[in-house]
Structure formats: C-alpha cells, structure tokens
N, C-alpha and C positions, 0 to 999 in steps of 0.2 A: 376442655382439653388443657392440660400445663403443659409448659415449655419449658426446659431447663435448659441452660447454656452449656455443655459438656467442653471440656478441657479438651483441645485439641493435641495433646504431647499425650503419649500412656507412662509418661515417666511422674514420678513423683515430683513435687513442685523442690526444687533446689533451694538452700539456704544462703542466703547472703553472706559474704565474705568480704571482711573488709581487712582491707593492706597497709602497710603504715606508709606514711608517706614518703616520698622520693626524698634520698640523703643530699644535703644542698652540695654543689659546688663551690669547690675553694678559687679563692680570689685569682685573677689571673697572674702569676710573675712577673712582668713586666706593665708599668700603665702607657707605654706607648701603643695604639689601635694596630689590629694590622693593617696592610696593605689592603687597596681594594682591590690592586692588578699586581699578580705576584709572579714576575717573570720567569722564576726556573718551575711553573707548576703547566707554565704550554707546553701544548700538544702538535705535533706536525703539523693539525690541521690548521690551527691555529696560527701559525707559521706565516704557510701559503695565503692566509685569509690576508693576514696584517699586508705580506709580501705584494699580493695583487692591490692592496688599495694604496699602498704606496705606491706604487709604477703607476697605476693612472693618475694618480693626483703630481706625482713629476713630469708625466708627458701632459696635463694641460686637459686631462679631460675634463668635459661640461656636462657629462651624464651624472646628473646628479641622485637621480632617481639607484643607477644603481652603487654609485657609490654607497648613497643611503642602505639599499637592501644587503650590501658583504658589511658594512659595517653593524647590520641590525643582526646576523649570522655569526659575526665575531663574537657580540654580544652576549646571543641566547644559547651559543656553544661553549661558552665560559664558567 
C-alpha cells in the first residue's frame, strides 16, 4: 500500500512576494528627547488618580500598600 501526503488547501500553491523594504525615517527636528510625563496629554482620570494620592500623602497616611497600588494605576493608565 503507498501513502501519499495530499495538500490540505484545493488552492494552487501561491507564489512568493517579495516587497521592497520599509522607507527609513527622517532624523528627528529637534535633539532634545521628549518628555517621559507630558502634562497637557492627561486625561480626567488621570487627574483624580494623581489628585487622590496627593490628599493621602498630605493628610499623613501609612497605607502604603495602597498608595503603591493608585500609583501602580497612574502608571499602567499612562
């Protein structure tokens, strides 16, 4: 008995395409970096985040655990 492997597609096998490569990028305008926190780019929420961890850290709070987690929030919503 032979076995042959059959082509699981009924489409004829496609021809490779090859694309020229990606046109480089011009130099940046300015060699100042930007900003890594770029203040007119918050959002409300971002706001209230920053907003609440300042009032607890003025009124003296010790909860540091959730200080940690609104600041880990300002973070990962930035």
């Amino acid at each position: 008995m032979r076995v042959i492997q059959m082509n699981p597609s009924s489409e004829a096998p496609r021809e490779r395409v090859s694309y020229p490569p990606p046109p480089k990028m011009s130099p940046p305008l300015s060699h100042r970096p930007a900003p890594i926190f770029d203040i007119k780019s918050f959002k409300k929420d971002d706001w209230i985040l920053l907003s609440i961890i300042a009032v607890l850290m003025l009124e003296g709070s010790e909860d540091y655990i959730l200080l940690c987690a609104l600041g880990y929030l300002f973070i990962m919503g930035f």
